[in-house]
N, CA, C and O atoms as a MOPAC input file, in Angstrom:
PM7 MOZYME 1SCF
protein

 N      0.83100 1    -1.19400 1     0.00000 1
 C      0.00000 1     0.00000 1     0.00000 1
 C      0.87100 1     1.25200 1     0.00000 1
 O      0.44300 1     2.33400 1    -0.40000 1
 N      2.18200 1     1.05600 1     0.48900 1
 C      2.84600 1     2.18100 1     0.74700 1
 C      3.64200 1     2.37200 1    -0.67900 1
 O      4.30900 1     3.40200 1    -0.77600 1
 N      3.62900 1     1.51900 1    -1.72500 1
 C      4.80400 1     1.58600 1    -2.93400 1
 C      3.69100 1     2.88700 1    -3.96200 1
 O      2.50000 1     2.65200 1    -3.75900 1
 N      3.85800 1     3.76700 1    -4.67100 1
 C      3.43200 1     4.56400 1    -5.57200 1
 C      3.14900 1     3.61500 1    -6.83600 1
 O      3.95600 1     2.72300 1    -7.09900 1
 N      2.02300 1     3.80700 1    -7.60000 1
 C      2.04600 1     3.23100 1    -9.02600 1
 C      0.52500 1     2.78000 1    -8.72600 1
 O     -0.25500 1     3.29900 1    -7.92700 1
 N      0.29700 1     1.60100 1    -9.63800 1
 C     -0.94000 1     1.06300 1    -9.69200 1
 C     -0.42500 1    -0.18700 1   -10.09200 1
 O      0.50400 1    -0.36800 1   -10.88000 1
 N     -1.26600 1    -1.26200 1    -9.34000 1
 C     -0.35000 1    -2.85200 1    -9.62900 1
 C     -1.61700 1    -3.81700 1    -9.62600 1
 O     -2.60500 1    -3.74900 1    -8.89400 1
 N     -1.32000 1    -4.78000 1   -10.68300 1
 C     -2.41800 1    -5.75900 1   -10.75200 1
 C     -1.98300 1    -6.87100 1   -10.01200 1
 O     -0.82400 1    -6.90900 1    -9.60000 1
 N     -2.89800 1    -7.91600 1    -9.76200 1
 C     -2.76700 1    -8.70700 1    -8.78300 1
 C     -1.34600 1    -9.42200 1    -9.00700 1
 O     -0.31600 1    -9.61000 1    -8.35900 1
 N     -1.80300 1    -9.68500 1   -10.14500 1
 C      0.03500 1   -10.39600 1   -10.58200 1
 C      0.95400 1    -9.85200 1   -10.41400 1
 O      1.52300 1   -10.54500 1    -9.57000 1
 N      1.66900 1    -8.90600 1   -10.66000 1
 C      2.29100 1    -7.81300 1   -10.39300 1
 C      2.56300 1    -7.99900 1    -8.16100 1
 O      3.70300 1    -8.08200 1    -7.70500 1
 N      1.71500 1    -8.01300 1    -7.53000 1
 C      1.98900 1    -7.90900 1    -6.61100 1
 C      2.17500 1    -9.38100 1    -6.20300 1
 O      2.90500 1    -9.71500 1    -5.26900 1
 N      1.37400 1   -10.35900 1    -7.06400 1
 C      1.34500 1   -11.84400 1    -6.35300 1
 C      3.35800 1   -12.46800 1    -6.39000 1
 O      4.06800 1   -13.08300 1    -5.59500 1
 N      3.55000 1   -11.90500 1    -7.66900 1
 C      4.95500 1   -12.06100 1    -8.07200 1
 C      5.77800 1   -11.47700 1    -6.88400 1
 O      6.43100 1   -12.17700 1    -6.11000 1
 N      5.65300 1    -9.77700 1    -6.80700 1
 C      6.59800 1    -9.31800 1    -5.60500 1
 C      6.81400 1   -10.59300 1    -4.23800 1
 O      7.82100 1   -11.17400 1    -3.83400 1
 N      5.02500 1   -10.67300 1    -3.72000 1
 C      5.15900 1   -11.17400 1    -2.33100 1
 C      5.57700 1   -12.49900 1    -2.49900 1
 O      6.21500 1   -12.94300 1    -1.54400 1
 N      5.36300 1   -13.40500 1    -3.62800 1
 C      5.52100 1   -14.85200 1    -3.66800 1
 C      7.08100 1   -14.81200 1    -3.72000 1
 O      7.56500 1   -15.90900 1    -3.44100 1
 N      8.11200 1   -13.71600 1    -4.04100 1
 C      9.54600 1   -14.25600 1    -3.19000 1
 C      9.64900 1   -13.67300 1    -2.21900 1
 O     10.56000 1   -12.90200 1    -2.51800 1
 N      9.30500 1   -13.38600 1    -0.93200 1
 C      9.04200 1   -13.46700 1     0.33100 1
 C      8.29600 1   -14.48200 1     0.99900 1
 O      8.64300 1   -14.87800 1     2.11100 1
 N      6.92500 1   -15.10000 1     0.18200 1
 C      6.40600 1   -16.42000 1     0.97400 1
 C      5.81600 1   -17.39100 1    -0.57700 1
 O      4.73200 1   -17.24000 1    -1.14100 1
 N      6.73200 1   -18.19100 1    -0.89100 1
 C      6.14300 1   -18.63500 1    -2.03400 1
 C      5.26300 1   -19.83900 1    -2.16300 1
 O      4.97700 1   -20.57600 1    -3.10600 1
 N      4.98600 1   -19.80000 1    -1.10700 1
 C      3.39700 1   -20.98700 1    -0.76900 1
 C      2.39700 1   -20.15600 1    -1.02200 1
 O      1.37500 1   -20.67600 1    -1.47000 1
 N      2.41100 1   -18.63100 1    -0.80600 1
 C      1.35100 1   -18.17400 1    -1.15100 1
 C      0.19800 1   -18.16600 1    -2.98200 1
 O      0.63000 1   -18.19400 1    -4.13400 1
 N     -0.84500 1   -18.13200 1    -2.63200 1
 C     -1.40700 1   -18.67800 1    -3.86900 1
 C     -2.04700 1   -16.88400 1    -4.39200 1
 O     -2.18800 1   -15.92800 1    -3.63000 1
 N     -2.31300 1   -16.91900 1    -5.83000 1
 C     -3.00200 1   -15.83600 1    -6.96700 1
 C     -4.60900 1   -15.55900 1    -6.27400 1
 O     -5.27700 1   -14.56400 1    -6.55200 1
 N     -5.03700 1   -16.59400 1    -5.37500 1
 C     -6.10300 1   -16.46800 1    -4.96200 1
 C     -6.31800 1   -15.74400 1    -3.60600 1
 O     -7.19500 1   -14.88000 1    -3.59600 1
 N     -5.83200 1   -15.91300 1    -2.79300 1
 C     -5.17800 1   -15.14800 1    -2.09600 1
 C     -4.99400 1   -13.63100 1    -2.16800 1
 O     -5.71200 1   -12.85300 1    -1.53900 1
 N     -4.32500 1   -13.38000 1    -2.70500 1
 C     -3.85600 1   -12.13500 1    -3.56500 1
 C     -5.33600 1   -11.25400 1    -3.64600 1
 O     -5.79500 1   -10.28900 1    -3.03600 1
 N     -5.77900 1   -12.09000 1    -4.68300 1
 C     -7.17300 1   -11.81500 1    -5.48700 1
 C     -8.53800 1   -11.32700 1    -3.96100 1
 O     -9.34800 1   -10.40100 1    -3.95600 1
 N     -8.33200 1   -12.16700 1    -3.10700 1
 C     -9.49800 1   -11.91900 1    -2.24800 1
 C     -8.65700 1   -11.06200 1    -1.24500 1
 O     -9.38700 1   -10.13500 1    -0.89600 1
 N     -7.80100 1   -10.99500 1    -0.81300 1
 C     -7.22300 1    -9.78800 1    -0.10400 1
 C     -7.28400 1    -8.94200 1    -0.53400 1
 O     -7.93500 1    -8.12800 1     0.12200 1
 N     -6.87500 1    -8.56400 1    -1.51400 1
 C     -7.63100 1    -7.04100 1    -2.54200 1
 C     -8.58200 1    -6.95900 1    -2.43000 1
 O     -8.84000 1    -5.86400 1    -1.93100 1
 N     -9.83100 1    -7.80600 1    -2.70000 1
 C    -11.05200 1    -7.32600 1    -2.77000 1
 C    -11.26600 1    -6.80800 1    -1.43100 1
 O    -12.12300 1    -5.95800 1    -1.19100 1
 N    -10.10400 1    -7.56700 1    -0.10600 1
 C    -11.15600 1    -6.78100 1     0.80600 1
 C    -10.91100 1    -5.46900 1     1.36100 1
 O    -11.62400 1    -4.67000 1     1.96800 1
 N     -9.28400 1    -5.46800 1     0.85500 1
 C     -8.99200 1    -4.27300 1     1.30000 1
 C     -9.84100 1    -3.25800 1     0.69200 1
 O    -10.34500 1    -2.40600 1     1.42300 1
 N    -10.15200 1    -3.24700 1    -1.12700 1
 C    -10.91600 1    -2.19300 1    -1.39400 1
 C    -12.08900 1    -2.04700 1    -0.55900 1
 O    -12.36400 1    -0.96200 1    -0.04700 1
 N    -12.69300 1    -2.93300 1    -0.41900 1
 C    -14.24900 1    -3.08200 1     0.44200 1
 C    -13.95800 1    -2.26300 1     1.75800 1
 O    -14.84800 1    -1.53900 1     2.20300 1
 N    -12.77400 1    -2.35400 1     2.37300 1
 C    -12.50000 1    -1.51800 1     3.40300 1
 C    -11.93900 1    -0.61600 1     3.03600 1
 O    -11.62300 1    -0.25000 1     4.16800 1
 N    -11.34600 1     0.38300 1     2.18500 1
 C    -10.90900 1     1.82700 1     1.97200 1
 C     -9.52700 1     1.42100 1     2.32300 1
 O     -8.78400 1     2.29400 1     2.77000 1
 N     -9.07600 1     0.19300 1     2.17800 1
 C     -7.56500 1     0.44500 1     2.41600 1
 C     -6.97400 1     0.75300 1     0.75000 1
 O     -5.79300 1     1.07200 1     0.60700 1
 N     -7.52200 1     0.67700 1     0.02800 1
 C     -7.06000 1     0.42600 1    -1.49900 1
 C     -8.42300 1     0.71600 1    -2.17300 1
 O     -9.58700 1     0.41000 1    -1.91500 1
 N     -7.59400 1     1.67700 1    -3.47500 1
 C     -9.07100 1     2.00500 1    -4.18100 1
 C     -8.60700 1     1.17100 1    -5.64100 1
 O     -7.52800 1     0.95800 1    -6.19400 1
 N     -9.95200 1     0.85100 1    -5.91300 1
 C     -9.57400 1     0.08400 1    -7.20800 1
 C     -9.59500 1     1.25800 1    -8.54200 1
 O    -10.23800 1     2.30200 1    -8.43500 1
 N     -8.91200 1     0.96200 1    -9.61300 1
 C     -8.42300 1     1.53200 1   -10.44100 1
 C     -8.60000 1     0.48900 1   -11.75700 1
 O     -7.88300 1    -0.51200 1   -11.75600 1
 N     -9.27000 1     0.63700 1   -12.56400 1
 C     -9.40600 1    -0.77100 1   -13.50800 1
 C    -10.16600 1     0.48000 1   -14.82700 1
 O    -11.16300 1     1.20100 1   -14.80000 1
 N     -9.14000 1     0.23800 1   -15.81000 1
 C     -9.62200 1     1.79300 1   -16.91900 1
 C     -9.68900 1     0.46500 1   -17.83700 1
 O     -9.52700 1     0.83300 1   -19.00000 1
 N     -9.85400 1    -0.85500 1   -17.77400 1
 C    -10.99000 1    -1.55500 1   -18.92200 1
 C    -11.18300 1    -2.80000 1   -17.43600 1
 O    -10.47400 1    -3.13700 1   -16.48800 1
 N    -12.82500 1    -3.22600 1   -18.05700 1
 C    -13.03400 1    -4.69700 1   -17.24600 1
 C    -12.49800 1    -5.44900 1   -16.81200 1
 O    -12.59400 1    -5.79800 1   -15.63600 1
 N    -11.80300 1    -5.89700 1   -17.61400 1
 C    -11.06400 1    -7.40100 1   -17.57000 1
 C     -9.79600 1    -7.04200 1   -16.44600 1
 O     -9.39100 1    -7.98000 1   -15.76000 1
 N     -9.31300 1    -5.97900 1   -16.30600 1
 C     -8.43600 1    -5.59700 1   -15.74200 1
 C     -8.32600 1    -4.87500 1   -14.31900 1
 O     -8.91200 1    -3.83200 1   -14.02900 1
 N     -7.53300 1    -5.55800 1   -13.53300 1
 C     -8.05600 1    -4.87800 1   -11.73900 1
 C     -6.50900 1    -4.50700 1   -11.21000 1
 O     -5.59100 1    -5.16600 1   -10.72400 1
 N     -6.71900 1    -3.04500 1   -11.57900 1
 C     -5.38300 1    -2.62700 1   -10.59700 1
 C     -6.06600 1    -1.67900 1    -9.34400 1
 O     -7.12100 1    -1.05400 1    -9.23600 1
 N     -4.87600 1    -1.92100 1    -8.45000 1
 C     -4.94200 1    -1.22200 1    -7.39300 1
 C     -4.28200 1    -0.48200 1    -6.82800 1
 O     -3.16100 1    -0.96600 1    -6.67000 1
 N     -4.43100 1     0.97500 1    -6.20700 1
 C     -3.44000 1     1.66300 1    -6.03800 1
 C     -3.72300 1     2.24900 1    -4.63800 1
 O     -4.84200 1     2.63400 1    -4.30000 1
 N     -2.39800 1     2.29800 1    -3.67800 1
 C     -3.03600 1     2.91600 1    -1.95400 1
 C     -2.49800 1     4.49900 1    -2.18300 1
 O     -1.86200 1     5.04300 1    -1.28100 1
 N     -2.69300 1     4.97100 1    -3.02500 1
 C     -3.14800 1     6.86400 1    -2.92700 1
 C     -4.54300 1     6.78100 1    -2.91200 1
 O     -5.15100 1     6.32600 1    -3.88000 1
 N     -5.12900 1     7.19400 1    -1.86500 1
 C     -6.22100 1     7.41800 1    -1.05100 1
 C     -6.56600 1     9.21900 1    -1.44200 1
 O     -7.56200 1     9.73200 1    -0.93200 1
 N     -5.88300 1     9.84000 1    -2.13200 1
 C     -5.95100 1    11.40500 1    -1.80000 1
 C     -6.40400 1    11.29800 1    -3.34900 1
 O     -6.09200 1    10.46300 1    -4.19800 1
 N     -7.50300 1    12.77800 1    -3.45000 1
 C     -8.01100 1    12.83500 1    -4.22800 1
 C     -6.89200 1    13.07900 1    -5.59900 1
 O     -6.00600 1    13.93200 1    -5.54800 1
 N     -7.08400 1    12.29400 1    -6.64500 1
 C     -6.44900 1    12.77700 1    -7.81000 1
 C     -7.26000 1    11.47000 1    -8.92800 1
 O     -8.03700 1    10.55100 1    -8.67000 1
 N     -6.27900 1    12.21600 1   -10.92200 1
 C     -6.87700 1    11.41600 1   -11.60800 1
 C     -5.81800 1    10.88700 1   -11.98300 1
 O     -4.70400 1    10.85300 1   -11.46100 1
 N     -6.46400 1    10.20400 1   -13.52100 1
 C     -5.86700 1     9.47000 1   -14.05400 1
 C     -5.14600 1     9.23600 1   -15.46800 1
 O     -6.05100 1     8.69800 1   -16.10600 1
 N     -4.22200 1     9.31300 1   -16.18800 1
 C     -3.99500 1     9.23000 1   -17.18400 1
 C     -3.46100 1     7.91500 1   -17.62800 1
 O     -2.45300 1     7.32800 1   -17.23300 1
 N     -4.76700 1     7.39700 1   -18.97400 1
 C     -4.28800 1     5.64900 1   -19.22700 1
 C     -3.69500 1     5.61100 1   -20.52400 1
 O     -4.32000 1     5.98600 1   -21.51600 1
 N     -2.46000 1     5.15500 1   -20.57700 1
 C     -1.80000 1     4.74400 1   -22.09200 1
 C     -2.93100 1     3.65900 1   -22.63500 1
 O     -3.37900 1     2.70600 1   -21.99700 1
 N     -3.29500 1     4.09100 1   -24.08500 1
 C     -3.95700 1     3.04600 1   -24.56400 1
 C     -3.40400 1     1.91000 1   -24.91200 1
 O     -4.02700 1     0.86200 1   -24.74400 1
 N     -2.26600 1     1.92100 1   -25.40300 1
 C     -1.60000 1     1.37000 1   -26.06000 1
 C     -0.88600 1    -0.35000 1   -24.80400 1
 O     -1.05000 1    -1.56900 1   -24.76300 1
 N     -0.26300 1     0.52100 1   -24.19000 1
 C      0.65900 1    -0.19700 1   -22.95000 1
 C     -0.27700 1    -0.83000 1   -21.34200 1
 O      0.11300 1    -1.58800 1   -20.45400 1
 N     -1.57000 1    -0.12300 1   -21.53000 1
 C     -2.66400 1    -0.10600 1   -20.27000 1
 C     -1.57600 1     0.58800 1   -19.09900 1
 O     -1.65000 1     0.01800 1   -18.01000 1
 N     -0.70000 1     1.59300 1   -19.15500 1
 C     -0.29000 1     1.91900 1   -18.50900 1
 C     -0.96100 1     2.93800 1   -17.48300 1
 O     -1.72000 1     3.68600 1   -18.09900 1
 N     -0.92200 1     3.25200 1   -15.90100 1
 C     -1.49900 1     4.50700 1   -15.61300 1
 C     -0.71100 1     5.19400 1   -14.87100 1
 O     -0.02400 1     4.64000 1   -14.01400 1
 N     -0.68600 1     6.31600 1   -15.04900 1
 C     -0.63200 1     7.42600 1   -13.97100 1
 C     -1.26000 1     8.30600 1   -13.36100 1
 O     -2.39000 1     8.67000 1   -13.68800 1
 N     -0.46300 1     8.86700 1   -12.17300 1
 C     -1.75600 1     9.56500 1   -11.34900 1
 C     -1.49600 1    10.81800 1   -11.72300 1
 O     -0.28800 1    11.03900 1   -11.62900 1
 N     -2.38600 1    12.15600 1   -12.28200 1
 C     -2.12000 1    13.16200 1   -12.31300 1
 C     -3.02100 1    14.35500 1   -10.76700 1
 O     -4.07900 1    14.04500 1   -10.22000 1
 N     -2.39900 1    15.30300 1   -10.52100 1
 C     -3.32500 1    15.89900 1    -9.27600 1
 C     -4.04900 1    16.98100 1   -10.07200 1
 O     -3.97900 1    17.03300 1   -11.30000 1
 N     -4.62300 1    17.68800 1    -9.46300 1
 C     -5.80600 1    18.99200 1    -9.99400 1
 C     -6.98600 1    18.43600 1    -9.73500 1
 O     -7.40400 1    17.28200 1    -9.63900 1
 N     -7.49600 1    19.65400 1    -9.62800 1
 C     -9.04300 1    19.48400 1    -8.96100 1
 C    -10.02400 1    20.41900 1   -10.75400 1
 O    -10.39900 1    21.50500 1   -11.19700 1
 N     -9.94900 1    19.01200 1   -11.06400 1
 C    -10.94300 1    19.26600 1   -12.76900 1
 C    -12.22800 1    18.75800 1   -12.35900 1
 O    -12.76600 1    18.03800 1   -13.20100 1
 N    -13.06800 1    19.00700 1   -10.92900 1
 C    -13.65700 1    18.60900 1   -11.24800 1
 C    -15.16000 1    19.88000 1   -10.18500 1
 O    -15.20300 1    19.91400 1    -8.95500 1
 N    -15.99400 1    20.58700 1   -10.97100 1
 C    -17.02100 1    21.39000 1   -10.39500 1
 C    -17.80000 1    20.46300 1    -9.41000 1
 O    -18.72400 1    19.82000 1    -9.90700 1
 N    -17.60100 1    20.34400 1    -8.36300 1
 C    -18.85800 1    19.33800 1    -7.37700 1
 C    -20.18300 1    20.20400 1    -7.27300 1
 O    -21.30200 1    19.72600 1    -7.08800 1
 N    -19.92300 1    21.39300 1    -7.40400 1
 C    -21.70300 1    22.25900 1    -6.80400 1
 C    -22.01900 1    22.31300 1    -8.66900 1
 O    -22.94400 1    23.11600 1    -8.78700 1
 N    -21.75300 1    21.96300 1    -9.62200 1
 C    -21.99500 1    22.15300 1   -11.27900 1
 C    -22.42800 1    20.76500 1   -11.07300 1
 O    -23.63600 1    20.54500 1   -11.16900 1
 N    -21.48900 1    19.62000 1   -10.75700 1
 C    -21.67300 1    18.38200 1   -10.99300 1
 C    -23.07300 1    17.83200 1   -10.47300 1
 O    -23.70000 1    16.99500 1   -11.12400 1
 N    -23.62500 1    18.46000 1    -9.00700 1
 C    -24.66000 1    17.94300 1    -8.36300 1
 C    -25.42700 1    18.84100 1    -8.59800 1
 O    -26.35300 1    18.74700 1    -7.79200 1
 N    -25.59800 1    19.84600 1    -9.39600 1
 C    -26.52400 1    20.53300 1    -9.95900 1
 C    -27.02200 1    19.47900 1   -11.14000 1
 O    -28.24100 1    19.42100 1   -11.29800 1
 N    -26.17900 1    18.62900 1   -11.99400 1
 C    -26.46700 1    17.93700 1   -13.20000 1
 C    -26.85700 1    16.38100 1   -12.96200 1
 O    -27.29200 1    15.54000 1   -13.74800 1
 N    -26.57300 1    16.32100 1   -11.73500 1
 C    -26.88200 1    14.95300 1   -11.09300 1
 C    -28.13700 1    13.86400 1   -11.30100 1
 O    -29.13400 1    14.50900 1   -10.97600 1
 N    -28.34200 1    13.20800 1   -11.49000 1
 C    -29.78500 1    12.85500 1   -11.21100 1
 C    -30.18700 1    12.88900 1    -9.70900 1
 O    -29.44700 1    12.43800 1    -8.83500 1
 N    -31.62500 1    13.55400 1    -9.40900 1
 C    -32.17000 1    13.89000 1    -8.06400 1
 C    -32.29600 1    12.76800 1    -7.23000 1
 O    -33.03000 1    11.81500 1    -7.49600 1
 N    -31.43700 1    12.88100 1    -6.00200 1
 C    -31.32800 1    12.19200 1    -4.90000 1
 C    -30.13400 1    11.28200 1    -5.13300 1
 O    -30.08700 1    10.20800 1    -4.53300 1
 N    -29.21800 1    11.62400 1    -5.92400 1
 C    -28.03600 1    10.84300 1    -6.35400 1
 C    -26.77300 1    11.67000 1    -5.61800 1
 O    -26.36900 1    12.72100 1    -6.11700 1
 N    -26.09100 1    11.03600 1    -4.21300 1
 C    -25.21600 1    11.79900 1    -4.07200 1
 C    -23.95600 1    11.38800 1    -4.35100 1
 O    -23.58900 1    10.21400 1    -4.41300 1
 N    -23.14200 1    12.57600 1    -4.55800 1
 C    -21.84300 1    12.28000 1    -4.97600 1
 C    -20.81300 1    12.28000 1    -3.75600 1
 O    -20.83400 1    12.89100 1    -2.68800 1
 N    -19.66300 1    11.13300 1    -4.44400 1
 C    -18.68800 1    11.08000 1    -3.12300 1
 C    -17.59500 1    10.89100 1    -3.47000 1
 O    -16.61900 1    10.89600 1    -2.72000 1
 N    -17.58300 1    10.71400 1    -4.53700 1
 C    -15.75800 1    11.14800 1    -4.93200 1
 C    -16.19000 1    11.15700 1    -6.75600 1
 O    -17.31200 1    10.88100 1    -7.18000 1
 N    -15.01600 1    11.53600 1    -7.60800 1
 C    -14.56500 1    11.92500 1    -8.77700 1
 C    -13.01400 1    11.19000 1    -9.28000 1
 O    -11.92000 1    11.22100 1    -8.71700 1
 N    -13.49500 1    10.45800 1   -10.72600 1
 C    -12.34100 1    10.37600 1   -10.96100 1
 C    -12.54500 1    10.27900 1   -12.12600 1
 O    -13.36400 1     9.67000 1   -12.81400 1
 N    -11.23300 1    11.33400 1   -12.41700 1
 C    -11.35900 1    11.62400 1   -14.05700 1
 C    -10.26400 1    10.71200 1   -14.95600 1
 O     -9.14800 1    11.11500 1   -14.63000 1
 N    -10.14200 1     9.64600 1   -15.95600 1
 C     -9.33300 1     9.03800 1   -16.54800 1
 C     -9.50600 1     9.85600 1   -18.08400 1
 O    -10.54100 1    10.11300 1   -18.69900 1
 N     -8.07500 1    10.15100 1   -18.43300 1
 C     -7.61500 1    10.70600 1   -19.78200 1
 C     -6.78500 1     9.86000 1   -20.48800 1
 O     -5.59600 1     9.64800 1   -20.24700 1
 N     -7.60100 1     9.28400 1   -21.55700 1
 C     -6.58000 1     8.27400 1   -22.26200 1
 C     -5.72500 1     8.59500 1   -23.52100 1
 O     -6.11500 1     9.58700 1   -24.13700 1
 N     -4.83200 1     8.06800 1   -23.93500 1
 C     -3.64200 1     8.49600 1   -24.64800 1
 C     -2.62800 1     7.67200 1   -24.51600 1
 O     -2.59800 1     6.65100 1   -23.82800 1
 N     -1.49800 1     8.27300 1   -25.41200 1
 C     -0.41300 1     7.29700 1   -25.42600 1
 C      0.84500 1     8.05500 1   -24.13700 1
 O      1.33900 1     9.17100 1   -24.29900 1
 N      1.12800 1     7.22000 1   -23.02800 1
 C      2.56000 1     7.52000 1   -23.04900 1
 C      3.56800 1     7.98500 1   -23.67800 1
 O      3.39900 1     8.22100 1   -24.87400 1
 N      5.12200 1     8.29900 1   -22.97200 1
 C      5.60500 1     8.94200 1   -23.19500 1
 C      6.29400 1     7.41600 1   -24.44400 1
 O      6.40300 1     7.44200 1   -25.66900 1
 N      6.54500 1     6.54200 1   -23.68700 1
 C      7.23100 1     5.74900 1   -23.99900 1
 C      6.42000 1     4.41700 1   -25.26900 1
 O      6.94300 1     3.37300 1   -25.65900 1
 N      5.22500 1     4.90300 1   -25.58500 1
 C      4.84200 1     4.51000 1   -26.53200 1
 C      4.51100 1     5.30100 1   -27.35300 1
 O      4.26600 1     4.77700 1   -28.43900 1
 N      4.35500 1     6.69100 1   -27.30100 1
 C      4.48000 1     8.09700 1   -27.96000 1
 C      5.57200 1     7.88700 1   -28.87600 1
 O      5.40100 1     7.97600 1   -30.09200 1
 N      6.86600 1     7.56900 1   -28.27100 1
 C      8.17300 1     7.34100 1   -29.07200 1
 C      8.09300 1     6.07100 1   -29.97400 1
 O      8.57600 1     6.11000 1   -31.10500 1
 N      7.54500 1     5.04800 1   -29.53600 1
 C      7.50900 1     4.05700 1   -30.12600 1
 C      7.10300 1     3.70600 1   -32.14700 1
 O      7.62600 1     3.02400 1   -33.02800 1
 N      5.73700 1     4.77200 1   -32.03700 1
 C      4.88700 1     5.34900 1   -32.81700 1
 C      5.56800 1     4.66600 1   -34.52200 1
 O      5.02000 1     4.98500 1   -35.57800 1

């Protein structure tokens, strides 16, 4: 939770499995779910099939390489909350914002 980035289960199942390599992908998989369920980790997933997770808890967005499914976090506040819940549907409240901007990286920008 404390490393910066956004990491899919694999990605982390790999890190921890050379520290305890009995541990199983399933594992992994339902510990995430619960941390998100508890606000320890917000999920981050810019297509379906795909579940990353990232522990920046502080408001910010997102920018997704199309190309690489890469993300980063960008900060700014792009987002009107008294405009937004003016446009809302009635009795719909809002509780957080997150804006994803997709595009290519830097490093598939070059690739091109």
């Amino acid at each position: 939770m404390a490393a910066p980035g956004h990491y899919s289960p694999e990605q982390i199942y790999a890190a921890v499995r050379r520290r305890t390599p009995s541990i199983s992908l399933a594992t992994i998989y339902n510990n995430l779910r619960l941390f998100v369920e508890h606000g320890l980790l917000r999920e981050v997933s810019p297509h379906p099939s795909t579940l990353l997770v990232e522990g920046n808890l502080e408001p910010h967005h997102h920018l997704v390489c199309m190309r690489c499914k890469a993300v980063q976090d960008i900060e700014g506040d792009f987002i009107n909350y008294k405009k937004l819940s003016q446009q809302a549907p009635r009795g719909f409240d809002l509780s957080q914002s997150l804006v994803e901007v997709f595009g290519l990286c830097r490093r598939c920008s070059a690739e091109k």
